[in-house]
C-alpha positions in Angstrom: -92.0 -131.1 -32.7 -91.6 -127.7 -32.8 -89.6 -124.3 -34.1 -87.0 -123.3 -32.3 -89.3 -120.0 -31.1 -91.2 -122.2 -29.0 -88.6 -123.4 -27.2 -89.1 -120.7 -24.3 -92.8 -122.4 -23.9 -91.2 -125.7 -22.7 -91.0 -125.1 -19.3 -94.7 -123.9 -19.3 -95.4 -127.3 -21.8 -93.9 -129.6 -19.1 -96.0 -127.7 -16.2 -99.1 -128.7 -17.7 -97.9 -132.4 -18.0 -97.0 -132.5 -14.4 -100.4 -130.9 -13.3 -102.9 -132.7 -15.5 -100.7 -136.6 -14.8 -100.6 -136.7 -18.4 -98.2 -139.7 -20.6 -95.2 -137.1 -20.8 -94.6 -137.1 -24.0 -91.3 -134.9 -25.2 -91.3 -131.7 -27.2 -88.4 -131.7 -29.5 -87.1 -127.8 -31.3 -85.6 -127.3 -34.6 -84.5 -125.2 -36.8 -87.1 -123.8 -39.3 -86.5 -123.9 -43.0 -85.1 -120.7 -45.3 -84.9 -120.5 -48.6 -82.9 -118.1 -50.7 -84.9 -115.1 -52.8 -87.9 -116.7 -51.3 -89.6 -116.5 -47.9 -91.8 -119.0 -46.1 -94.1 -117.1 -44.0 -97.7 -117.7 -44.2 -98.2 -114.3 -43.0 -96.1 -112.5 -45.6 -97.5 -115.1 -48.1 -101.0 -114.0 -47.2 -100.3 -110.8 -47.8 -98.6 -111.4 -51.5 -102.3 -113.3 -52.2 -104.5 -110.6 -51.1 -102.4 -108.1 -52.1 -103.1 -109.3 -55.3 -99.2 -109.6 -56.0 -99.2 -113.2 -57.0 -102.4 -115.7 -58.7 -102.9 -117.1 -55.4 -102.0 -119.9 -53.4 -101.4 -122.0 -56.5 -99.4 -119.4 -58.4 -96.2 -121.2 -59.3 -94.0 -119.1 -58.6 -95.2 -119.2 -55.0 -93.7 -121.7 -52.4 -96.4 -123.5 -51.5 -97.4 -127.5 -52.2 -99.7 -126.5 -55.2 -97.8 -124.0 -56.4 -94.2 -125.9 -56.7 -96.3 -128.6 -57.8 -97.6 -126.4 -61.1 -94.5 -125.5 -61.6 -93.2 -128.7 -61.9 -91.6 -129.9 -59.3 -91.8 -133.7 -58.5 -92.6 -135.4 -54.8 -89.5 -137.5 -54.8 -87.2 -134.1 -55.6 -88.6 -132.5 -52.3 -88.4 -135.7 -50.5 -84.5 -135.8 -51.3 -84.3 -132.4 -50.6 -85.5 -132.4 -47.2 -83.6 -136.2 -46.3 -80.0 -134.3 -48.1 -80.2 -130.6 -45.2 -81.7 -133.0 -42.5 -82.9 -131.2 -39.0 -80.3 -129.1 -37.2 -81.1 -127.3 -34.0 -79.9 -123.8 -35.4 -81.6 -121.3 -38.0 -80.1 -121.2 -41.3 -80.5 -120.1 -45.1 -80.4 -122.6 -48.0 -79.6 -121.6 -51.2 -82.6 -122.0 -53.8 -80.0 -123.1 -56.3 -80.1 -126.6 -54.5 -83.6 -127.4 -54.0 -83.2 -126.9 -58.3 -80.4 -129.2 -58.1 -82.7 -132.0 -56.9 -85.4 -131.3 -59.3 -83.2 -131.5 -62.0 -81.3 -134.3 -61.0 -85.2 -136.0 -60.5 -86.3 -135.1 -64.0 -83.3 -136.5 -65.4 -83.8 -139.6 -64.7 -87.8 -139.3 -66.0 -88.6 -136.4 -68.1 -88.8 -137.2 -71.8 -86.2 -134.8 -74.1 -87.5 -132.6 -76.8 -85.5 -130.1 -78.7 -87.1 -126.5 -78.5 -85.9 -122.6 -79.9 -86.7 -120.2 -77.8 -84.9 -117.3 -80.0 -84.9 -118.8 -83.2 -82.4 -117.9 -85.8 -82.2 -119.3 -89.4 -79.5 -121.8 -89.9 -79.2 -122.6 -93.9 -77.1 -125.9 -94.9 -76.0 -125.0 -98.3 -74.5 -128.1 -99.5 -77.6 -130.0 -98.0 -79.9 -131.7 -101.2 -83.0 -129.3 -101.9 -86.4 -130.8 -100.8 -84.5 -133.7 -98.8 -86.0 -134.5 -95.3 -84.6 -137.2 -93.4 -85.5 -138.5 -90.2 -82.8 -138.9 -87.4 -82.9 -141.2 -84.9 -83.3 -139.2 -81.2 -83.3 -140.6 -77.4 -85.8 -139.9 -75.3 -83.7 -140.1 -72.2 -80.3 -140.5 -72.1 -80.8 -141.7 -68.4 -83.3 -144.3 -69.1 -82.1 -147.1 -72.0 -85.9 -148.2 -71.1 -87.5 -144.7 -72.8 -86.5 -145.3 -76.4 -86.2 -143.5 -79.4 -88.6 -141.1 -81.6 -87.7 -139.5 -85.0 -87.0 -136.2 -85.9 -86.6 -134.6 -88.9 -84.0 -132.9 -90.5 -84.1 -130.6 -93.5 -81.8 -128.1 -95.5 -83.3 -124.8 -93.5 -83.3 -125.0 -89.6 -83.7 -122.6 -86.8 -81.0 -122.8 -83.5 -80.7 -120.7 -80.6 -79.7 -117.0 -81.2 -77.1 -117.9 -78.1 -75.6 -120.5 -80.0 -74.1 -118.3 -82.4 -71.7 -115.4 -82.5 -70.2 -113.1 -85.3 -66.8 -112.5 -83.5 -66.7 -114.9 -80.2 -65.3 -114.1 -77.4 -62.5 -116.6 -75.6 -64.0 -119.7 -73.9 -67.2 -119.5 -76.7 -67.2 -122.4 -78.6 -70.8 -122.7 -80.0 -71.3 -122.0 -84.0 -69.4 -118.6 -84.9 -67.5 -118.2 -88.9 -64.8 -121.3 -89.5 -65.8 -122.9 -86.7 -67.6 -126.3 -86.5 -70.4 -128.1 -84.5 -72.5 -130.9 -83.9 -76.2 -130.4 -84.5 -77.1 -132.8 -81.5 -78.8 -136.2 -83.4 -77.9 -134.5 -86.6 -74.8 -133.5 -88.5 -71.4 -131.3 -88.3 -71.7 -128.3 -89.8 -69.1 -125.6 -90.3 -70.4 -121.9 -91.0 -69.3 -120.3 -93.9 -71.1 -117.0 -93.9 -73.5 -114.3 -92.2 -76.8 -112.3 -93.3 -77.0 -109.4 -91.4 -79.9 -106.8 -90.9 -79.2 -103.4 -91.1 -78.5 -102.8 -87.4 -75.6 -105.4 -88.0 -77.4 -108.1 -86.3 -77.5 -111.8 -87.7 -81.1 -113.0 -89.4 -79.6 -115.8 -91.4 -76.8 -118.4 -90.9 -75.1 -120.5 -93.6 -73.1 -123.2 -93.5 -71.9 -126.7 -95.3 -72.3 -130.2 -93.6 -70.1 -133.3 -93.2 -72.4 -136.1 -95.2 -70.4 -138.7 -93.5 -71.4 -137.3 -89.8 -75.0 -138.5 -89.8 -76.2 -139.2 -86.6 -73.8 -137.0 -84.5 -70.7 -138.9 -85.3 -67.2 -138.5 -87.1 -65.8 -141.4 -88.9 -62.5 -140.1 -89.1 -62.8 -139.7 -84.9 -62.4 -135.5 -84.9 -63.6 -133.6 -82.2 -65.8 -130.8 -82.6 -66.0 -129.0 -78.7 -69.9 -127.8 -79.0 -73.3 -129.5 -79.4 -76.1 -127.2 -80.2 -80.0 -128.6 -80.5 -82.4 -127.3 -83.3 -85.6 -127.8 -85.2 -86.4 -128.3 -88.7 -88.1 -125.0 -89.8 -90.6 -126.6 -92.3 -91.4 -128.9 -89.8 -91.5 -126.7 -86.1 -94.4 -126.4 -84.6 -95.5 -122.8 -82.3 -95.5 -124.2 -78.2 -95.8 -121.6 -75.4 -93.2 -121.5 -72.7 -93.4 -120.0 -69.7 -90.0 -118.9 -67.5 -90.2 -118.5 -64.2 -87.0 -115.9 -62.3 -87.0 -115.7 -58.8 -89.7 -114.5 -56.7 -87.5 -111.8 -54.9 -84.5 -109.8 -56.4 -82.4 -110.0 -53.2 -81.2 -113.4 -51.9 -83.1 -111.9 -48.3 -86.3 -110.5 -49.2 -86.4 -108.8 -45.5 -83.3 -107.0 -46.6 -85.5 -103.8 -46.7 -85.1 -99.4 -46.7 -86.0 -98.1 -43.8 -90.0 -97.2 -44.6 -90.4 -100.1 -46.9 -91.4 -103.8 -46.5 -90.4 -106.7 -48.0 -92.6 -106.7 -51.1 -90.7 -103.7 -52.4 -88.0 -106.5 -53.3 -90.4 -108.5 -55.1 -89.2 -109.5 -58.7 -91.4 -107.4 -61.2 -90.5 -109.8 -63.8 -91.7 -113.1 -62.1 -91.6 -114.9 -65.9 -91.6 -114.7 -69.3 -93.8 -116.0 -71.9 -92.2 -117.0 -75.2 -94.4 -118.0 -78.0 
């Protein structure tokens, strides 16, 4: 088998058959593989590696075996990948978005949960009992009845996502903004009751009051709360490196290029983002 550029050598392939009374075996062409904001040349991937532009071969932000592979991606995601766009006899693009799909979906169904704060902000429970810790009761997967539970605890002062609060939300926002209750995922319902600001008018400190009778996540009395935000307990967090990787290239065709240019002038110059 074969890319589709080879096809013109076919009548030249069967020539040699015929000549040499060789077992004539058949030379099938396809369609080669294209990824969005990526590119799959070896040439033009050579050149990223010895132009010093990427770690090498293994970077993972690179499409290659070992580099996917740091990054996390799984055999079985690839393999559903390739079985889900199949062979076709014409040149086309996929969109990156759905080789993530099948990682994801993959990882679902294995990856242990944690709860993590990238851009921690303080959230203070007012009405919660000073020096209390309790433990709450977390799954590992909700995919996999087989991976169990762990404990996490839960104290008066935590930290949540700066995203998952907002001093005057917009429509369709729904996270923790003032009067407005949540579920703490594994936790509680809180409703915020005021703001600390710094002195560019930007939010350092949350408070708010929690429903004792929620524990766990649930309501007794059955009311809905439309948000579920994750946090840690700030006595308890512990500092974790995380690395974010963005796309390799800023245009969805990196050979989309000004005249006198070449395709690594659309490389991303923010390929990730370490958060400590």
């Amino acid at each position: 088998m074969s890319t589709l550029e080879f096809e013109d050598h076919r009548p030249l392939y069967n020539w040699f058959i015929e000549q040499l009374g060789i077992f004539p075996s058949q030379q099938i062409e396809f369609g080669r593989l294209n990824l969005t904001y990526t590119l799959l040349s070896k040439r033009k991937l050579l050149k990223l590696v010895n132009d010093g532009l990427v770690r090498g071969w293994d970077d993972p932000r690179m499409p290659t075996l070992v580099g996917i592979r740091r990054r996390g991606f799984t055999p079985e995601a690839l393999r559903n990948f390739g079985a889900s766009i199949g062979v076709s006899k014409t040149n086309g693009t996929i969109e990156l978005e759905m080789l993530e799909h099948f990682v994801r979906e993959d990882l679902n169904k294995r990856a242990p949960r944690v709860m993590a704060v990238l851009r921690p902000l303080k959230l203070v429970v007012d009405n919660y009992p000073d020096g209390q810790v309790e433990e709450m009761e977390t799954v590992n997967n909700p995919e996999d009845t087989n991976a169990g539970t762990r404990k996490v605890p839960f104290s008066p002062v935590l930290y949540i996502e700066q995203d998952d609060f907002c001093g005057n939300p917009p429509k369709q926002y729904y996270r923790l903004s003032p009067g407005r209750e949540v579920r703490l995922r594994y936790g509680y319902f809180v409703t915020c009751t005021s703001v600390v600001k710094d002195d560019k008018g930007e939010p350092i400190e949350v408070h708010c009051i929690y429903d004792p009778a929620s524990r766990g996540g649930n309501s007794p009395d059955g009311r809905k709360v439309k948000s579920t935000i994750h946090w840690v307990s700030a006595a308890h967090a512990v500092d974790a490196e995380v690395r974010l990787y963005d796309k390799l290239f800023t245009k969805p065709d990196p050979n989309e290029i000004e005249e006198g240019k070449d395709f690594t002038a659309n490389l991303n110059p923010q390929f990730s983002g370490d958060c400590s």
